[in-house]
C-alpha positions in Angstrom: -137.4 3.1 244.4 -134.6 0.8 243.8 -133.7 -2.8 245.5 -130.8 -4.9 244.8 -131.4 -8.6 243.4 -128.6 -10.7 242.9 -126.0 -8.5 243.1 -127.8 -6.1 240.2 -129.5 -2.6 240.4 -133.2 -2.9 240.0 -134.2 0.5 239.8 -138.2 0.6 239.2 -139.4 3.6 236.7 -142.0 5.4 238.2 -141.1 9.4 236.5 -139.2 10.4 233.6 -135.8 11.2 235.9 -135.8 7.5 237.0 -136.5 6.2 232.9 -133.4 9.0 232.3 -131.5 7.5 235.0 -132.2 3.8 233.7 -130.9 4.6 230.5 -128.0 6.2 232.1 -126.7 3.4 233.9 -127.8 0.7 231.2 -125.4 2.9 228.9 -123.2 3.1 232.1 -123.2 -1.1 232.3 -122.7 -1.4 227.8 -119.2 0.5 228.1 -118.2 -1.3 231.0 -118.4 -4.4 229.2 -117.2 -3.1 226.2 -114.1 -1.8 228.4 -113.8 -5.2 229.8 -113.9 -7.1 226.8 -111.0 -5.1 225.3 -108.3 -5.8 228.3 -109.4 -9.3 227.8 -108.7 -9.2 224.3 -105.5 -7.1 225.0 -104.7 -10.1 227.6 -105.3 -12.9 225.4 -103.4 -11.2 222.6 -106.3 -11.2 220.0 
């Protein structure tokens, strides 16, 4: 089962697929931001 709330994924673990799948976009979300921090950086010249 999974519901949006505030514009994030809520996904609710109820079987190890969904727990797989959590840690799958969780990992999914850290290289975004990584990803996004670097063009900012490469942006702002640092």
């Amino acid at each position: 089962m999974a519901r949006l709330s505030e514009g994030c994924l809520t996904i609710i673990a109820d079987s190890d697929e969904v727990q797989e799948l959590r840690e799958q976009l969780y990992q999914a979300q850290q290289a975004f931001k990584s990803l996004k921090d670097g063009m900012f950086s490469m942006l702002n010249g640092d």
